[in-house]
C-alpha positions in Angstrom: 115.2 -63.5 -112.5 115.8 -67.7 -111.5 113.2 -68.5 -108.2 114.9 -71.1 -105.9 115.0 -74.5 -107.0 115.5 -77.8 -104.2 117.9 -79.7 -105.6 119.1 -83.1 -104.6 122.6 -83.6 -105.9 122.6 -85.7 -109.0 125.8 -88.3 -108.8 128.1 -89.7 -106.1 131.9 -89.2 -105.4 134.6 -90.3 -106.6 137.3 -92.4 -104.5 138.9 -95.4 -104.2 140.7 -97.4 -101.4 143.6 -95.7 -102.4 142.2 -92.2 -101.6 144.7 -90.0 -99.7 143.3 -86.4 -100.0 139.6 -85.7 -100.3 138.9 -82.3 -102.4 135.5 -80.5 -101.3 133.8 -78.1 -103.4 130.6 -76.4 -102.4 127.6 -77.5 -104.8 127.9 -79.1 -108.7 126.5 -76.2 -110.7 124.2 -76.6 -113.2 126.9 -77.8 -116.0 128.1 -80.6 -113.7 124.4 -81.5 -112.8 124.0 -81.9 -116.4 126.8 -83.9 -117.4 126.9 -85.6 -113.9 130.5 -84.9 -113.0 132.5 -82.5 -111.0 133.6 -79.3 -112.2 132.0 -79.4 -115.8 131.5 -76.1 -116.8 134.6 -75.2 -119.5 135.4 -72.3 -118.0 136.2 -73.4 -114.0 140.0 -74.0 -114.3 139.5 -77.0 -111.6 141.1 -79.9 -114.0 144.0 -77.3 -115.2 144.8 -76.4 -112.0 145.3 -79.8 -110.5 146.7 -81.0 -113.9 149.5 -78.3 -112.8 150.0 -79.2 -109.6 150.0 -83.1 -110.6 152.5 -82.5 -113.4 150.0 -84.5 -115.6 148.0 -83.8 -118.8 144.7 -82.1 -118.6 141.9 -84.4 -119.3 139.5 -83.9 -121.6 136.8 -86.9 -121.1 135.4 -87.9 -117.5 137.1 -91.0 -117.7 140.3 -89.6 -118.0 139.3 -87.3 -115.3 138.5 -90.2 -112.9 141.9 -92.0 -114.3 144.2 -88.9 -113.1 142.0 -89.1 -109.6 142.4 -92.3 -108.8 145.9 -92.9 -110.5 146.8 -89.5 -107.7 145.0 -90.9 -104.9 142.9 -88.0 -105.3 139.1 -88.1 -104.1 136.5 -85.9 -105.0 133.0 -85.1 -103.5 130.9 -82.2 -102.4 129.7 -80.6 -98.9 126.3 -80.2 -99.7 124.0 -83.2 -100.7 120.8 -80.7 -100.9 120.3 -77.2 -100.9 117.4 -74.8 -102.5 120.1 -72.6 -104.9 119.7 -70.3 -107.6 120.8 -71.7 -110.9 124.9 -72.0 -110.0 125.5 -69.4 -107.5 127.1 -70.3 -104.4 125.9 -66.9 -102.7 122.5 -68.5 -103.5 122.5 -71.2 -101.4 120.5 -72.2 -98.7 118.6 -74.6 -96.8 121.3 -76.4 -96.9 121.5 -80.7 -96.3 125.1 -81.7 -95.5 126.7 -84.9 -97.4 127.5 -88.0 -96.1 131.2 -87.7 -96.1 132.4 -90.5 -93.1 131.3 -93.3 -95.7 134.7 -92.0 -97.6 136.3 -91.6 -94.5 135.9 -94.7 -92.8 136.9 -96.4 -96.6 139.5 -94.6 -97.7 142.7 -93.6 -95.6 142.6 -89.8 -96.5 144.8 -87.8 -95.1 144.0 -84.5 -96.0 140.4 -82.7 -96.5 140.5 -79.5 -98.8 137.9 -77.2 -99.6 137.7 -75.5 -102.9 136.8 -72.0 -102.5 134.9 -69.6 -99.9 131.6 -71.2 -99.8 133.0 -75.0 -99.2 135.0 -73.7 -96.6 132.5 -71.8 -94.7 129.6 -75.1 -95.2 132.5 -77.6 -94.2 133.6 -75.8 -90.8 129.7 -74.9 -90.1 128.3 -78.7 -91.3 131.0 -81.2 -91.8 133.8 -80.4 -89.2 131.4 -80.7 -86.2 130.6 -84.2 -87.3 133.9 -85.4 -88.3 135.8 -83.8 -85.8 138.3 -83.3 -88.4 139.2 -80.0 -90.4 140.2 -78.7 -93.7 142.4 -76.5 -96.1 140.9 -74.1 -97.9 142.1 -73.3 -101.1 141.3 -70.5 -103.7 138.3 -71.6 -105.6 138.6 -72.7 -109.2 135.7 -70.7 -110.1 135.7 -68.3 -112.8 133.7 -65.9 -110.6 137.1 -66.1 -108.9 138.3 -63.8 -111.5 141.2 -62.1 -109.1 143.2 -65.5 -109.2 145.5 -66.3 -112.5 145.4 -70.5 -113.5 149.5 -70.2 -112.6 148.5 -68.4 -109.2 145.7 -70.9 -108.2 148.6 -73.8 -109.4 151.4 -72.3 -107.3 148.8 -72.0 -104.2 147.5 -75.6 -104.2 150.9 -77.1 -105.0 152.5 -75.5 -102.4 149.5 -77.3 -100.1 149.0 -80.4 -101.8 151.9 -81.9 -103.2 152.7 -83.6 -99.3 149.8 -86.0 -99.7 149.8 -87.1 -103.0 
């Protein structure tokens, strides 16, 4: 069995002046902490999901993935900056330390904060909301641990909350 590891999370966000939406996820896990980008693990459906409901190609390299962000007005980040967590696992979690999130805010005219999956819900409205004074969407998770939710169904679920602000 893992022990508990403190982990500071490894890279920034991603946004732009041009940032409408803001997408939350919970923690990177330990694929994205490795290649220092969001949602790197090949099996979270994140990038073909939002590829869907963008009507855009899926990329394949991290810059293409920051070029279909920013080209969408799409910003990315994280609700925890710190947490003691067990390898990836989001039921792991705690100790948590909150990100920073009103430096995107106060930059970027975002309309729209969504939370990808359970456990970025639950931090933002326990963390983030009572700082920002501002809720969020939450949306299926993109996990594979979500296992109950089809690529097509997770599509058809964000599109039908997204598509307004993009």
């Amino acid at each position: 069995m893992q022990d508990y590891q403190r982990i500071i999370h490894p890279f920034g966000p991603l946004y732009d002046e041009n940032s409408r939406i803001l997408i939350l996820g919970s923690f990177p896990s330990v694929k994205s902490r490795e290649q220092q980008f969001f949602y790197g693990h090949p099996q979270n459906r994140f990038w073909k999901v939002l590829s869907g409901v963008l009507e855009a190609p899926v990329p394949q390299t991290i810059e293409e993935k920051k070029a279909m962000l920013h080209q969408n007005r799409v910003a990315l980040w994280d609700v925890i900056m710190e947490c003691d967590i067990i390898g990836s696992s989001d039921s792991s979690i705690r100790n948590v330390k909150p990100t920073d999130l009103k430096r995107i805010l106060e930059y970027a005219p975002i309309m729209q904060i969504y939370t990808n999956g359970g456990t970025a819900t639950k931090m933002f409205q326990k963390y983030q909301k009572p700082l920002l004074g501002r809720d969020s969407i939450g949306l299926p998770s993109t996990s594979p641990a979500n296992a109950a939710w089809s690529v097509e169904r997770l599509t058809d679920t964000w599109r039908r909350e997204i598509l307004e602000f993009t």
